[in-house]
N, C-alpha and C positions, 0 to 999 in steps of 0.2 A: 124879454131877455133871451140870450140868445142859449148853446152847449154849455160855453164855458161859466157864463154867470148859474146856471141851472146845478152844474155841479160842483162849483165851488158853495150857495147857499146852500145845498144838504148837509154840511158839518161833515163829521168822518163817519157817516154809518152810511155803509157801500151799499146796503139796498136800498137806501133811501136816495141814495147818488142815480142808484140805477132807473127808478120808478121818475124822480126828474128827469132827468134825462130823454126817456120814450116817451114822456109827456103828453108829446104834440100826433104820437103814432099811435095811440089809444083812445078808443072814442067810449063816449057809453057811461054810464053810471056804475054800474054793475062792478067795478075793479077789485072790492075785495072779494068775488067770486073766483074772479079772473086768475089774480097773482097773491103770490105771498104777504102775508102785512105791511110788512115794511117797505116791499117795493108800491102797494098802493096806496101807501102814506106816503110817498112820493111824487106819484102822481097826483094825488090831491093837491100835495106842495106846488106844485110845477101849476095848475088852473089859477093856487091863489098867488103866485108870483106874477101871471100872467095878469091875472084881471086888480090888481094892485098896482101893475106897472101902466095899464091902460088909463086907468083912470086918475092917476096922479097929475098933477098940475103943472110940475116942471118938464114929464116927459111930453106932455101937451104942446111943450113952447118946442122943444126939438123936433115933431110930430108936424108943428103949423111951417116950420120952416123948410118941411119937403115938402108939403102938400099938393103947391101949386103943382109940382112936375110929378110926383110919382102916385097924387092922388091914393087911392087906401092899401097900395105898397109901402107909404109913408111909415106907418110902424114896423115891417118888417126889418125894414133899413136902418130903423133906430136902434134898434134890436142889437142887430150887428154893428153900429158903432160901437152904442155901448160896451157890446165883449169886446173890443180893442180898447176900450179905455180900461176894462176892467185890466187886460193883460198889458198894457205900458205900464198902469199902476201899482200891478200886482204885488211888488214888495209892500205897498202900506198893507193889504190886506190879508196877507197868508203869509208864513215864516218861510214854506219851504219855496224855493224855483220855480218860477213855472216850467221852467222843462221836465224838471223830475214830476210835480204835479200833474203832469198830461202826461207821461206813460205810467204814472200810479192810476190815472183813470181811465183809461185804454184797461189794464188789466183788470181794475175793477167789470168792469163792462164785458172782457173776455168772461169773467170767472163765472157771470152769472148769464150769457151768453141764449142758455136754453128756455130763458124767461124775456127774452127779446124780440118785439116783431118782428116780422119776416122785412120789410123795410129796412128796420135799421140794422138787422143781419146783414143786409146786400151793400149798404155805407159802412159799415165798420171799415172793413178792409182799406179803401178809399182815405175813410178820415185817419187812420192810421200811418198809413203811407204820405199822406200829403202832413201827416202833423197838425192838424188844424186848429187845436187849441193851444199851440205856443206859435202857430202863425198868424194869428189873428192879432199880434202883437204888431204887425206891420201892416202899412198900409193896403200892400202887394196881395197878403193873404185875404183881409177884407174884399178886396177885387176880385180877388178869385171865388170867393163864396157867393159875394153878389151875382157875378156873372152867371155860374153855375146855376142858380135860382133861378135866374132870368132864363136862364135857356130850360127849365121844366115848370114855369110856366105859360097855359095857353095863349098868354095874350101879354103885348108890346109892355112890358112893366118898367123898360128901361132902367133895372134896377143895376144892369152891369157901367151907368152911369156917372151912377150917385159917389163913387171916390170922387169927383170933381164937388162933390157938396161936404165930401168932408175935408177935402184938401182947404175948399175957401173958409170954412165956415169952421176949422178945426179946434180953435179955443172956446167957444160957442159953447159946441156940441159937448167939448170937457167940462165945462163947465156944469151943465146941468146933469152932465154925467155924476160927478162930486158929491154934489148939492142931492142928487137924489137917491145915490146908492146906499147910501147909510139909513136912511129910510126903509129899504129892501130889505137891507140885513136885519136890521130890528126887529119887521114884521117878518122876517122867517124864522127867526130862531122862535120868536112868537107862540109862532105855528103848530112847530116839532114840537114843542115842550109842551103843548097845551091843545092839540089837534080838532079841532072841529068833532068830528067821527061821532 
């Protein structure tokens, strides 16, 4: 999954929004050394989102269906479907807007700013400005994140492509979106209430 699924499965506890979030910008085991509690029961959150969404069976069939062309960019791309279905769907899943919900989570993200990699310090700005989680609600915006990707990438991943796989393939892809988000949320609230640790 991608930002937006990341911080909408944290619930409202804004360190825990925060710690999924940088997720993918923290390496290491060590995290409750690192950060505050809360935000490294976030990042925990964010591994076991991660390797839950990997290994599921329905996101396997959206996964086999880029494979031939994007080969092991295939899940990244899924990734980023998926947050556009989450954001076209987003009324079944959350009361409030997503527009209001993506600058409540911008300021979340400001407020705790000094517990941020240096990375996602230097995109803040960017994902602010471009709006990127109430623009992933369009196709447009997905293109623009894929491409972007593609271009800090070493190597041809063609992933500024793949909106032609979601334009053909666009019921598809909703589909096991559906069918397997409910699943995610399950196993996060799970998580939070009963952490690993």
């Amino acid at each position: 999954m991608n930002f937006l699924a990341h911080l909408y499965l944290s619930g409202h506890d804004e360190e825990v929004m925060v710690g999924n979030f940088i997720g993918d910008f923290v390496r290491g085991r060590a995290i409750y050394e690192q950060f505050p509690h809360r935000i490294a029961l976030g990042i925990e959150l964010h591994r076991e989102i991660d390797e839950f969404t990997d290994n599921h069976p329905v996101v396997l069939e959206s996964k086999i269906r880029l494979r031939p062309k994007y080969r092991h960019y295939a899940p990244v791309i899924v990734d980023m479907f998926y947050d556009h279905y989450l954001a076209v769907n987003w009324k079944n899943y959350h009361p409030q807007p997503l527009s209001d919900y993506a600058q409540h989570a911008y300021r979340v993200l400001e407020k705790f700013e000094a517990h941020l990699p240096q990375q996602v310090k230097y995109m803040m700005p960017y994902m602010i400005e471009g709006n990127w989680l109430l623009n992933y609600a369009k196709p447009e915006g997905i293109y623009r994140a894929l491409s972007g990707m593609a271009k800090r990438t070493p190597y041809d991943s063609k992933m500024d492509e793949a909106i032609q796989e979601l334009e053909l393939y666009y019921k598809d892809f909703e589909k096991e979106f559906l069918h397997f988000f409910p699943d995610l949320i399950k196993m996060s609230v799970g998580f939070i209430e009963s952490p690993k640790e």
